[in-house]
py3Dmol code that shows the C-alpha trace and the ligand (Angstrom):
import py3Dmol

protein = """\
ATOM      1  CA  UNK A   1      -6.668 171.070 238.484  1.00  0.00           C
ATOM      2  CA  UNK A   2      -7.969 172.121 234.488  1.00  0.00           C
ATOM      3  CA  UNK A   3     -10.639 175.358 234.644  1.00  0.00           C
ATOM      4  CA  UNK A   4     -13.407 175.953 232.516  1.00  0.00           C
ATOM      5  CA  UNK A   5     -11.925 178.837 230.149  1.00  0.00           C
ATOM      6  CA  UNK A   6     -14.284 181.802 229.721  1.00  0.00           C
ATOM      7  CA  UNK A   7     -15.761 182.389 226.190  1.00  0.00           C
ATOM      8  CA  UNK A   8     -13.962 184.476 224.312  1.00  0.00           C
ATOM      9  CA  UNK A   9     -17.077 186.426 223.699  1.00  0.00           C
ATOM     10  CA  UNK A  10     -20.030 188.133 225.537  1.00  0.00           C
ATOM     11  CA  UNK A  11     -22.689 184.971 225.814  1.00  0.00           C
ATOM     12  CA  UNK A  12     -25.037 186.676 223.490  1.00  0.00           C
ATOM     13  CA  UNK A  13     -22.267 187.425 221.055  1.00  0.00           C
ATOM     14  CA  UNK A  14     -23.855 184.570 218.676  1.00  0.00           C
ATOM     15  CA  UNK A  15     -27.070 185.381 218.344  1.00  0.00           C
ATOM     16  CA  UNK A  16     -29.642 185.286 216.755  1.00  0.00           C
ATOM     17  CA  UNK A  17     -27.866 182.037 215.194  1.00  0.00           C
ATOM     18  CA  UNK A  18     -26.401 180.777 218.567  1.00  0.00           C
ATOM     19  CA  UNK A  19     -28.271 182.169 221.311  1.00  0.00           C
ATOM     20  CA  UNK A  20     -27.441 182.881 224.924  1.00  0.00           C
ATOM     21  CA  UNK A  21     -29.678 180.406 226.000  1.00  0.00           C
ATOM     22  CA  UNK A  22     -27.678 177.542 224.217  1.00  0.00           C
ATOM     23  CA  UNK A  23     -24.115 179.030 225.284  1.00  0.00           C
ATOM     24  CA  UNK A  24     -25.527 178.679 228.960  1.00  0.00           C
ATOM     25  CA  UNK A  25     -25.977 175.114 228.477  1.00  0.00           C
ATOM     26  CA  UNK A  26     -23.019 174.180 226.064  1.00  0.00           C
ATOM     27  CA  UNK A  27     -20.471 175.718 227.618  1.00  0.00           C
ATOM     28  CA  UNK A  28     -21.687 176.428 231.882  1.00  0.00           C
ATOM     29  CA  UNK A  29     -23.111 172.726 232.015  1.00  0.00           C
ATOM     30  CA  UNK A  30     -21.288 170.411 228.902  1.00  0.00           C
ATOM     31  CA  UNK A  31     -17.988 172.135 228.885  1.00  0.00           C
ATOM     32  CA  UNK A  32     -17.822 172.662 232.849  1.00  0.00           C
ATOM     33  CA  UNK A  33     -19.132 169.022 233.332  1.00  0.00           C
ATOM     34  CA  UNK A  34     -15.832 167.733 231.014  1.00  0.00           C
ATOM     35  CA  UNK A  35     -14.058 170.080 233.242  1.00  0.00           C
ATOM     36  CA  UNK A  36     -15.309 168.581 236.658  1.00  0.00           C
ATOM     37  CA  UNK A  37     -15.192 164.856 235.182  1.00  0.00           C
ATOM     38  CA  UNK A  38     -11.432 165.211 234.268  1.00  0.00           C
ATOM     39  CA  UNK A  39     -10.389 166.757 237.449  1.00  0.00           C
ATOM     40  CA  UNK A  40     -12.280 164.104 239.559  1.00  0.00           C
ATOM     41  CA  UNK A  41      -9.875 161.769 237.417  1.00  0.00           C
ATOM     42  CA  UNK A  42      -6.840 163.759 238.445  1.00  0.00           C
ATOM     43  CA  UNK A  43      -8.172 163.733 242.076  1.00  0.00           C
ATOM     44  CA  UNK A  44      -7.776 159.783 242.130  1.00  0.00           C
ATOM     45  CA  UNK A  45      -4.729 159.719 240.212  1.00  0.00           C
ATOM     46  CA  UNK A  46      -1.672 161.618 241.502  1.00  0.00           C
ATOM     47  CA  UNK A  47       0.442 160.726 238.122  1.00  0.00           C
ATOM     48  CA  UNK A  48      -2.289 163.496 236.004  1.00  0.00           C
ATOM     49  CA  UNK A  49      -1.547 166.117 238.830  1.00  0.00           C
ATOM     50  CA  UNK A  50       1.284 168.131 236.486  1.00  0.00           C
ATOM     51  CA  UNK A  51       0.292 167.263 233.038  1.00  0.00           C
ATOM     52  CA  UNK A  52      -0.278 169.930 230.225  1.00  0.00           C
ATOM     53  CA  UNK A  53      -4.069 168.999 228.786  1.00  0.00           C
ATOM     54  CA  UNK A  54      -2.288 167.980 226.115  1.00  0.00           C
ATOM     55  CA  UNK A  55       0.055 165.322 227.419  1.00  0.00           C
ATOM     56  CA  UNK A  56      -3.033 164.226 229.408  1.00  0.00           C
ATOM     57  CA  UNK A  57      -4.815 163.374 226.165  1.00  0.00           C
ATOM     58  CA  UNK A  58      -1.805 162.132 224.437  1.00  0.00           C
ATOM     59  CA  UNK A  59      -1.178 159.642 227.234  1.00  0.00           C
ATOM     60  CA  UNK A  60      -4.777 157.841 228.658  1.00  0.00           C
ATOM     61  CA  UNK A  61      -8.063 156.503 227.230  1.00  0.00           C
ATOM     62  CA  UNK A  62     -11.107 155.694 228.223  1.00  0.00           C
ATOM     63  CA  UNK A  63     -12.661 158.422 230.761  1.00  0.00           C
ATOM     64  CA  UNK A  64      -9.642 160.208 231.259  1.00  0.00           C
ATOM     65  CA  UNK A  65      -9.367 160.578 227.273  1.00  0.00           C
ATOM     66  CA  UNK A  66     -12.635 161.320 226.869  1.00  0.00           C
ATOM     67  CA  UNK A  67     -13.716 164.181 229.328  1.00  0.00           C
ATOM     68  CA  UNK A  68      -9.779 165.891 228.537  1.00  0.00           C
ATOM     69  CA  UNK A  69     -10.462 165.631 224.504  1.00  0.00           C
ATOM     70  CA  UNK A  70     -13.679 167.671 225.139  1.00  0.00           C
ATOM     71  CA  UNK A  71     -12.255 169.897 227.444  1.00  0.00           C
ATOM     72  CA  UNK A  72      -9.809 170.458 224.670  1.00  0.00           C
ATOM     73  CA  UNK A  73     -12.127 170.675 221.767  1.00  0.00           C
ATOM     74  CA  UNK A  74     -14.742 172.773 223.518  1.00  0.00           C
ATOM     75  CA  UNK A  75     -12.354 175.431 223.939  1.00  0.00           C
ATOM     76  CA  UNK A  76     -11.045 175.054 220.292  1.00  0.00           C
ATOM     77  CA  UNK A  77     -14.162 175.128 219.255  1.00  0.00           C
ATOM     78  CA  UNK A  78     -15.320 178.600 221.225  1.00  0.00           C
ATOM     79  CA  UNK A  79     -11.802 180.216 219.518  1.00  0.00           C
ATOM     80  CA  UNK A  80     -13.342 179.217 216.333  1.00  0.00           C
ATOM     81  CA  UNK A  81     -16.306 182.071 216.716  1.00  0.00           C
ATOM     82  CA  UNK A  82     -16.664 185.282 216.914  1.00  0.00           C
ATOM     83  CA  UNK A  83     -19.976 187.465 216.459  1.00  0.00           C
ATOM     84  CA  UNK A  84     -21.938 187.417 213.249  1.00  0.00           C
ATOM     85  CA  UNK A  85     -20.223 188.660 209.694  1.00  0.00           C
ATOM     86  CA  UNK A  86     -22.662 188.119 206.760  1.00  0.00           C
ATOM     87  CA  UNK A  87     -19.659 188.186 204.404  1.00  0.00           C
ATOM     88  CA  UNK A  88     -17.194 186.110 206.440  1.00  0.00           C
ATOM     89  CA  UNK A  89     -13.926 184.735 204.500  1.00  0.00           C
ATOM     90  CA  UNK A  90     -10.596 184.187 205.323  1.00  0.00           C
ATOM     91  CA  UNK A  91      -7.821 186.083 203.821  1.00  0.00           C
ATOM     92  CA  UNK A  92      -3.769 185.868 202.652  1.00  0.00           C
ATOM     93  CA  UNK A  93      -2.079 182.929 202.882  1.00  0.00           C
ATOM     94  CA  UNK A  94      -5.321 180.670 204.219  1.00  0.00           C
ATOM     95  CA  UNK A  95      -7.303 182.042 200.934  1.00  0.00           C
ATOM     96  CA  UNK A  96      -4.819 181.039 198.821  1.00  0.00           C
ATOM     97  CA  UNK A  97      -4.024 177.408 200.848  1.00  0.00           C
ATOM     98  CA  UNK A  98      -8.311 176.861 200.655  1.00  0.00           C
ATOM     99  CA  UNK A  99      -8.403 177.526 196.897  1.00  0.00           C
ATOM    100  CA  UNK A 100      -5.052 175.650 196.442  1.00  0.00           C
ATOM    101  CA  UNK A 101      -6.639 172.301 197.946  1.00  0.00           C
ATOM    102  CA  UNK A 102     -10.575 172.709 197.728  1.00  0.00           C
ATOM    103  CA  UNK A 103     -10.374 175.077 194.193  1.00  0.00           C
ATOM    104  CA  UNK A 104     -12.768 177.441 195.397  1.00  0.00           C
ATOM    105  CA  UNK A 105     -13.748 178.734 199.168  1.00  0.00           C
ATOM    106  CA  UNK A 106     -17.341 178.217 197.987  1.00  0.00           C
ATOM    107  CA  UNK A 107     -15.692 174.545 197.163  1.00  0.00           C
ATOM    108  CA  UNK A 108     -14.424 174.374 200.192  1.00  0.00           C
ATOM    109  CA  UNK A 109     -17.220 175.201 202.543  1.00  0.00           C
ATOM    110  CA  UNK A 110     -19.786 173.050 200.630  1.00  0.00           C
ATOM    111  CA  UNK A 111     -17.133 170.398 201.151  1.00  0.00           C
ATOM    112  CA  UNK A 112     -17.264 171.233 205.062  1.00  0.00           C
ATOM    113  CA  UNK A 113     -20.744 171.113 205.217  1.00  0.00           C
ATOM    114  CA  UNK A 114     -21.421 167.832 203.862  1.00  0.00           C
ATOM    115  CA  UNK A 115     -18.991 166.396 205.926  1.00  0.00           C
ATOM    116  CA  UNK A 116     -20.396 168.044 209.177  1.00  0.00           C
ATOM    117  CA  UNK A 117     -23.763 167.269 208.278  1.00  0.00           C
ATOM    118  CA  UNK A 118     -23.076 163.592 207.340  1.00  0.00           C
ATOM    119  CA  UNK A 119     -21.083 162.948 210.189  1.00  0.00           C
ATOM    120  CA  UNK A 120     -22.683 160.035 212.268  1.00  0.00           C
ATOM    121  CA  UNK A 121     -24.345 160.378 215.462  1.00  0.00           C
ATOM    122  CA  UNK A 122     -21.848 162.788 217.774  1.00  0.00           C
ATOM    123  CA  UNK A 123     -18.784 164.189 217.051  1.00  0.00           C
ATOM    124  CA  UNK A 124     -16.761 167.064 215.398  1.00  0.00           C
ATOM    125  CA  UNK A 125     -15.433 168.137 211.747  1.00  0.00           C
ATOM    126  CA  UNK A 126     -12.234 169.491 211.423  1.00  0.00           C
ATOM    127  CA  UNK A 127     -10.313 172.036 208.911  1.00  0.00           C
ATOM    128  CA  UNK A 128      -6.759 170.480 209.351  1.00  0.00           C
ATOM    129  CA  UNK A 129      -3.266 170.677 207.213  1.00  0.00           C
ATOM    130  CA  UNK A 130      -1.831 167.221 207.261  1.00  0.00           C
ATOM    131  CA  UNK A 131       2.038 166.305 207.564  1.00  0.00           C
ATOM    132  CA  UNK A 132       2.872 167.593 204.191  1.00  0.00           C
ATOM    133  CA  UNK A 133       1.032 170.988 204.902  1.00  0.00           C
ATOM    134  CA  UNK A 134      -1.952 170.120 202.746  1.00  0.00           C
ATOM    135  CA  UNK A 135      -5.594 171.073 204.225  1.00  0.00           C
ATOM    136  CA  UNK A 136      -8.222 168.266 204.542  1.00  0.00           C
ATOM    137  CA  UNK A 137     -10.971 168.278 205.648  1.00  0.00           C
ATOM    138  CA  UNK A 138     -11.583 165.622 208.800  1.00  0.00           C
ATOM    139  CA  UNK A 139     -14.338 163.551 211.098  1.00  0.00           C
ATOM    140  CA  UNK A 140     -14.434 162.530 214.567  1.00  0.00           C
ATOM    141  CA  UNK A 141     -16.382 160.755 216.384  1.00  0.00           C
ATOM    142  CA  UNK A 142     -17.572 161.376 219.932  1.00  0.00           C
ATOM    143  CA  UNK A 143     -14.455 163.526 221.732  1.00  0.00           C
ATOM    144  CA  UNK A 144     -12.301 162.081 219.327  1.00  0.00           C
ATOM    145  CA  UNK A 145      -9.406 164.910 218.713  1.00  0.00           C
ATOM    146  CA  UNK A 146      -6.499 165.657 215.920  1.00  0.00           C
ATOM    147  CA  UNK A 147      -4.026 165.865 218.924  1.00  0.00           C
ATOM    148  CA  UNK A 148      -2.399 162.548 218.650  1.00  0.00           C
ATOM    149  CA  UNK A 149      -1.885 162.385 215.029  1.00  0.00           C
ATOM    150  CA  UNK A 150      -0.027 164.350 212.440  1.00  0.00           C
ATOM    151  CA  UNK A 151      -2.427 166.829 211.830  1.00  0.00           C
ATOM    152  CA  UNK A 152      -2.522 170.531 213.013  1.00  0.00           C
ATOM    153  CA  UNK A 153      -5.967 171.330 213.540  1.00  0.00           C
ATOM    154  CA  UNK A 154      -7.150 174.555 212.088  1.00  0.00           C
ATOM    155  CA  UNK A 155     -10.888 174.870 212.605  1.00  0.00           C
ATOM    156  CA  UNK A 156     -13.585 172.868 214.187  1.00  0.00           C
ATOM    157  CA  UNK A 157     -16.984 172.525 214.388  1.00  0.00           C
ATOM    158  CA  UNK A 158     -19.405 171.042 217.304  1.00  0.00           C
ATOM    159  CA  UNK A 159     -21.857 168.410 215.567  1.00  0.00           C
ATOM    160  CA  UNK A 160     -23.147 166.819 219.264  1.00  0.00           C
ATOM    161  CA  UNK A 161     -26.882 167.692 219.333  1.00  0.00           C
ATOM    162  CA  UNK A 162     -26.242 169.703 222.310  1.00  0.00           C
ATOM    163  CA  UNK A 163     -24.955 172.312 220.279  1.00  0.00           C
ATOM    164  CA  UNK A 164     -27.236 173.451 218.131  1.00  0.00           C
ATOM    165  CA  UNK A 165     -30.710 171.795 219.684  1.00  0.00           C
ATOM    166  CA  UNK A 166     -31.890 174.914 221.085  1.00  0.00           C
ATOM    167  CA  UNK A 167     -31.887 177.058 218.385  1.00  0.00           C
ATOM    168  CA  UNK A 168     -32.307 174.756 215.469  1.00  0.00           C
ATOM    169  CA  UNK A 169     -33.853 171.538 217.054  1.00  0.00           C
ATOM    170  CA  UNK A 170     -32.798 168.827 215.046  1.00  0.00           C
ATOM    171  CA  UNK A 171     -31.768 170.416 211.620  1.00  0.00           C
ATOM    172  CA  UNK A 172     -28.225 170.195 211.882  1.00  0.00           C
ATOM    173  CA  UNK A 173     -28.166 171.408 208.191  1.00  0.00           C
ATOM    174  CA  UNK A 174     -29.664 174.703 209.238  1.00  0.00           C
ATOM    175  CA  UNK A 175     -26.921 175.060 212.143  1.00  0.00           C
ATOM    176  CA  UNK A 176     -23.992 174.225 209.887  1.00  0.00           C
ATOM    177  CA  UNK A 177     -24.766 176.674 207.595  1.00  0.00           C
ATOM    178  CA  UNK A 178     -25.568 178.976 209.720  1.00  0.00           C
ATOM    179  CA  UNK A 179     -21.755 178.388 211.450  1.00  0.00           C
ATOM    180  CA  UNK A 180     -19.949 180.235 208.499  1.00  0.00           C
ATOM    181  CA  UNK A 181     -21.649 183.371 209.795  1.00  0.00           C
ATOM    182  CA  UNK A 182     -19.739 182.802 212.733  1.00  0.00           C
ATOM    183  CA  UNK A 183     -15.952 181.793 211.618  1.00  0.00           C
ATOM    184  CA  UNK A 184     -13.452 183.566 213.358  1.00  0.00           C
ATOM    185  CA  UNK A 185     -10.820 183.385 210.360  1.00  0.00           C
ATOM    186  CA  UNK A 186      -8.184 184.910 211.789  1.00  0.00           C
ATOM    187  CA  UNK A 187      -7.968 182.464 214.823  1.00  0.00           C
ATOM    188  CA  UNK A 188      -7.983 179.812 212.280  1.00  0.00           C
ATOM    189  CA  UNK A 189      -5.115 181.063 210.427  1.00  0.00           C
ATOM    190  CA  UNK A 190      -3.369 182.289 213.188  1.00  0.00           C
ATOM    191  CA  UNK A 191      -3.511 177.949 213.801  1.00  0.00           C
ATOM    192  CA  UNK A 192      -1.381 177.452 210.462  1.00  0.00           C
ATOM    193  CA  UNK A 193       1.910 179.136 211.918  1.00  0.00           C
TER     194      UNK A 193
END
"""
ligand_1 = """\
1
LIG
Fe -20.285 170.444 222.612
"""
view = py3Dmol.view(width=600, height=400)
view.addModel(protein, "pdb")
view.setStyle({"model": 0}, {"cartoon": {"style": "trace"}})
view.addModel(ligand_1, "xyz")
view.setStyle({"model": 1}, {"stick": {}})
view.zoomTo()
view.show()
């Protein structure tokens, strides 16, 4: 049976750009309803009983797929964050990897942004390095995940309404900047190893 995770972080950790208030709902009712979803799957299916998260999503679709992707990306995502730091960059190798691919980090997150904010409907946006160790930036819809390709996934952000309704209705602009506030760089590098 898969457990919700706790947040790595106090629930009003966020705020005042993600407040407690949406952290109750995102993660103790969205994330814990993947949670419950998935193991009512491996209730009625004996052959999910001993599989890694992983090898779950790597090897169903539909439902299964589904409610294990955003089990998995809900607690990639939470890794991603860490309380507010106005002047928030990464450092070392990932600096020099951003301005490598993007040419700038300012490059790079405007890059991000409009990607985030111009991906359709639900979903998530992805800092990934590809098979040759390049970073690109990448879309996916609904609980769509990096796990089953070539890419390592670095960094991720939550573009489903649910995640930023609460405190920024329905500007999704607002939220994504907001997010860089937020970035916990040193998980994200700590993802290139
Ligand atoms: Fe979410």
């Amino acid at each position: 049976m898969f457990k919700l995770p706790e947040l790595p972080f106090d629930k009003n950790a966020l705020e005042p750009i993600i407040s407690a208030e949406t952290l109750d709902f995102h993660h103790w009712k969205h994330h814990q309803a993947y949670v419950t979803n998935l193991n009512n799957f491996v209730e009625a299916d004996s052959s999910l009983e001993w599989k890694s998260l992983e090898d779950v999503i790597k090897t169903s679709s539909w439902g299964v797929y589904n409610n294990a992707a955003q089990v998995y990306n809900h607690t990639f995502y939470w890794n991603c964050l860490r309380s507010v730091e106005e002047d928030n960059s990464p450092k070392w190798e990932l600096l020099s990897q951003i301005k490598k691919d993007f040419g700038s980090f300012e490059d790079f997150k405007t890059q991000f942004s409009a990607a985030a904010i111009w991906n359709f409907g639900s979903g998530w946006t992805w800092l990934a390095s590809n098979a040759s160790w390049d970073l690109e930036i990448v879309s996916t819809d609904d609980a769509w995940t990096l796990i089953w390709t070539d890419y390592t996934s670095l960094l991720v952000i939550d573009v489903w309404e649910h995640a930023y309704y609460i405190d920024f209705r329905n500007a999704r602009p607002n939220y994504v900047e907001s997010f860089w506030k937020l970035v916990n760089w040193d998980f994200v590098e700590g993802n290139m190893k």
